[in-house]
C-alpha positions as CSV (number, residue, x, y, z in Angstrom):
1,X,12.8,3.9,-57.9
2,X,15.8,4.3,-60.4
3,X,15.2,1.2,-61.7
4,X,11.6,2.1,-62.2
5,X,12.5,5.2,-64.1
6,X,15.0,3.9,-66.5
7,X,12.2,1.1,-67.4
8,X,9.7,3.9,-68.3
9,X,12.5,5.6,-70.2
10,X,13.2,2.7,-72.4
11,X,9.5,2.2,-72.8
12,X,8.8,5.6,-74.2
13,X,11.9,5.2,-76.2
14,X,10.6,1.9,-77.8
15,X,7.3,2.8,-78.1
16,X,8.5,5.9,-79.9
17,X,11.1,3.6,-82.3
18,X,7.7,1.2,-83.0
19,X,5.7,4.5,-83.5
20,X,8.3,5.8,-86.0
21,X,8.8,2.1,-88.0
22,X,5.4,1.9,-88.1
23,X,4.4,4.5,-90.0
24,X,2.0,3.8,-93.5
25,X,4.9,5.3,-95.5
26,X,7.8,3.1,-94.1
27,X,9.5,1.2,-97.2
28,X,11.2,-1.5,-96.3
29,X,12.3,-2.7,-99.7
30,X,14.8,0.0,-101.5
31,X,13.2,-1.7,-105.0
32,X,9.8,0.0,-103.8
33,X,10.8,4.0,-103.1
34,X,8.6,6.2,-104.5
35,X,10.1,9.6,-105.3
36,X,9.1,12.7,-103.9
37,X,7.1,10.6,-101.4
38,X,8.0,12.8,-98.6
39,X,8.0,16.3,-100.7
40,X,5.6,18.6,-99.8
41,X,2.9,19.6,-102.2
42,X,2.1,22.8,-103.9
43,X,-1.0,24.8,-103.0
44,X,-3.3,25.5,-105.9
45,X,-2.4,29.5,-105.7
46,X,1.4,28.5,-105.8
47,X,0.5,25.8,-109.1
48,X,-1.0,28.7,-110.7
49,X,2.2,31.5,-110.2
50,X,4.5,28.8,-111.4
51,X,5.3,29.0,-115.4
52,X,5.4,26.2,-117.0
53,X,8.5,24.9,-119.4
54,X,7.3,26.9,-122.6
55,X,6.9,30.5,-120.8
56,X,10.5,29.3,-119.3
57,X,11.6,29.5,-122.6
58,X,10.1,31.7,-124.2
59,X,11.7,34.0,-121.2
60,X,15.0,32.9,-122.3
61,X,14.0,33.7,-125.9
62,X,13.1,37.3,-124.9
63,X,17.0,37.4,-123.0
64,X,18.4,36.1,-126.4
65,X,16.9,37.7,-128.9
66,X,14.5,41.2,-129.3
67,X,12.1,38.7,-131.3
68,X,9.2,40.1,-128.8
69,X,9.6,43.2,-130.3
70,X,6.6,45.1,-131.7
71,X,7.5,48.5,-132.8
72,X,11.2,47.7,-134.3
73,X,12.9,49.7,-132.1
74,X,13.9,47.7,-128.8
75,X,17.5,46.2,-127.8
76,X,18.5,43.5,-125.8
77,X,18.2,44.2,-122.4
78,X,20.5,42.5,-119.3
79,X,17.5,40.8,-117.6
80,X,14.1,38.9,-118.9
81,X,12.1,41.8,-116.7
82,X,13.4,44.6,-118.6
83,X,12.9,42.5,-122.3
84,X,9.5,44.7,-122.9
85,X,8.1,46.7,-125.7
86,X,6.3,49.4,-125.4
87,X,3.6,47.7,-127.3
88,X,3.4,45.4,-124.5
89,X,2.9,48.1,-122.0
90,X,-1.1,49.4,-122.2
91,X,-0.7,52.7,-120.9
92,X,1.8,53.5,-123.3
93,X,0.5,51.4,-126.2
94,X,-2.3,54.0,-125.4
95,X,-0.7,56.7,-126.1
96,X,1.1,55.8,-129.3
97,X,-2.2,54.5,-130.6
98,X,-3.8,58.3,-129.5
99,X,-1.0,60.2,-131.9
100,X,-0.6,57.5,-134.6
101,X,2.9,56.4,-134.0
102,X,4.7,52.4,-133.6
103,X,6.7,53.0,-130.7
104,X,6.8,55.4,-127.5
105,X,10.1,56.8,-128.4
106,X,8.6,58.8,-131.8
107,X,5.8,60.2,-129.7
108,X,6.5,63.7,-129.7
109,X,6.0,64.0,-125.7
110,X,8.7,61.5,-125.6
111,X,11.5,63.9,-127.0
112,X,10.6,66.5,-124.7
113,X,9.5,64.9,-121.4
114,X,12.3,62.4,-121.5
115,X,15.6,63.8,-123.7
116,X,15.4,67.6,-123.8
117,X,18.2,68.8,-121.4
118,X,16.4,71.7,-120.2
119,X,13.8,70.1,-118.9
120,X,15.4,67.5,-117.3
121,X,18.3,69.7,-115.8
122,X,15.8,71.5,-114.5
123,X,13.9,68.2,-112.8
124,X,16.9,67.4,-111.7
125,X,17.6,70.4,-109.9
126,X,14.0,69.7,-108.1
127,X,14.8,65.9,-107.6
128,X,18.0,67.3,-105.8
129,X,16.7,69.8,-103.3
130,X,13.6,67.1,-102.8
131,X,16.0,64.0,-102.5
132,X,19.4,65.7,-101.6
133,X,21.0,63.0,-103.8
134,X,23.9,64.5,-106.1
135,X,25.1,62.7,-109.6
136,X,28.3,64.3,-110.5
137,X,28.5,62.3,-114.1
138,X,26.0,64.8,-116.3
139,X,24.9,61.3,-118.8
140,X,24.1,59.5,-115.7
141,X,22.3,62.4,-114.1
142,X,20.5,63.0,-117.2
143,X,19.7,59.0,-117.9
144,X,18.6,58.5,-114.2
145,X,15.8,61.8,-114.8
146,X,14.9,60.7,-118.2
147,X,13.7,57.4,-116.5
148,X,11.9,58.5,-113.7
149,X,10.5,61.3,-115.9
150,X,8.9,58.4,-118.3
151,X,7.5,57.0,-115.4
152,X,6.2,60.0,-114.4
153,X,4.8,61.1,-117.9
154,X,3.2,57.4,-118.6
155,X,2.0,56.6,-114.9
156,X,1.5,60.0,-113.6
157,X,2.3,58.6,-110.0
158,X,3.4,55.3,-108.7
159,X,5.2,55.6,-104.9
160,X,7.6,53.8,-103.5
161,X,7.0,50.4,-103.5
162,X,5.0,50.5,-106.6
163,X,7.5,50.3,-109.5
164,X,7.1,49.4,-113.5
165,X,10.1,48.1,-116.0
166,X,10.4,51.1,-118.7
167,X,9.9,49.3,-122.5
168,X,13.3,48.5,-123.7
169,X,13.1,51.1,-126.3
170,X,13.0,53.9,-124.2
171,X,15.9,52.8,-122.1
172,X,17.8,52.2,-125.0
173,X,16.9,55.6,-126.9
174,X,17.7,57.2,-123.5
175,X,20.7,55.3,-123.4
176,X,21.8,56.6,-127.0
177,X,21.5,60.1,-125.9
178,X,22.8,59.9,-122.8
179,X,25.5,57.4,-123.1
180,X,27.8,55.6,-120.3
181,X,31.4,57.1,-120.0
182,X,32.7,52.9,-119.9
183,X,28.7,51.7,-121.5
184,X,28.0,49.7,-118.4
185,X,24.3,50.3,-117.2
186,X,22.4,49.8,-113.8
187,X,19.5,48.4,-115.4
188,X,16.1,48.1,-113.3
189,X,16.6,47.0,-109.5
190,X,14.0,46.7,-106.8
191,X,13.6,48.7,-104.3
192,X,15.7,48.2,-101.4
C-alpha cells in the first residue's frame, strides 16, 4: 500500500513538472525571450491615469522653474503639487477676473481675509477652542490661519478628506508676511 502511494505521489509530481514545461509560454532557447512576457498588463482606466513622458517633464519643469506662472507673482515651491498659480485655479481665477486684478494676492479680500492680524488672531482663537491645538510661534500660528482661511474664503467649505493645494502665490505672500524664525516651511501634506 506504501508502495502504492509513493507511485501516485510521483505521478502527480510528474504530471505537475510536464504540466508546468508544457506551458504555451515556455522558451526553451534564451536567443528567443521576449521581455515583459510574463508582466502584467495595464487596465485601460490605469493607461489613462498614467502621464506620459512630456507631462513627466513638464512636472519637473514646474519644480525647476516658476515658468507656469500666470500672474508674475508665484515662487518656487518644494513639491510639483504645490507649483500652481492662481490662474490655474478656477474658483480663484474667478474672483480675480470679478474685481479686475492678475493675481489672488492683489484682490482686496485677500489682504484682509488672509494677512490682517486681527482677523486671524481672532480665527485663531476660534480654531483653538474648536480644535484645542495650541501654536506657541505667533508667524506659524498666523501662516497656519492664513491658509486655512484662503481655503475657507475661495472654497467656502471642503471637510476633512477633501483638500486643495493653495496657488503658490498666496503661500508665498503669506510666507513674506509671516516669515519662519529658521525659513523652513511645512508645505502641503495629506491628510493623515
Amino acid at each position: 500500500m506504501a508502495d502504492h502511494e509513493e507511485n501516485s505521489e510521483t505521478s502527480s509530481v510528474s504530471s505537475l513538472e510536464l504540466s508546468c514545461y508544457s506551458s504555451d509560454f515556455e522558451v526553451w532557447n534564451e536567443h528567443d525571450l521576449q521581455p515583459y512576457q510574463f508582466e502584467p498588463e495595464l487596465s485601460d482606466a490605469e493607461v489613462e491615469e498614467t502621464p506620459d513622458r512630456d507631462d513627466f517633464s513638464e512636472s519637473l519643469d514646474r519644480l525647476m522653474s516658476t515658468n507656469w506662472c500666470q500672474c508674475a507673482n508665484c515662487a518656487g515651491m518644494g513639491s510639483i503639487r504645490e507649483c500652481r498659480c492662481c490662474q490655474e485655479i478656477p474658483e480663484m481665477e474667478s474672483l480675480t477676473v470679478s474685481t479686475g486684478v492678475g493675481c489672488i494676492t492683489d484682490h482686496p479680500g485677500f489682504r484682509s481675509v488672509c494677512l490682517d492680524h486681527y482677523v486671524l488672531e481672532t480665527c485663531y482663537h476660534w480654531y483653538n477652542q474648536q480644535y484645542g491645538r495650541a501654536i506657541q510661534d505667533a508667524n506659524e500660528r498666523f501662516r497656519y490661519v492664513a491658509y486655512r482661511m484662503l481655503v475657507r474664503w475661495v472654497w467656502k467649505w471642503l471637510g476633512r478628506d477633501i483638500r486643495v493645494t493653495s496657488p503658490a502665490c498666496a503661500v508665498a505672500r503669506i510666507r513674506e508676511q509671516f516669515p519662519g524664525a529658521d525659513g523652513q516651511y511645512v508645505g502641503y501634506r495629506d491628510p493623515e
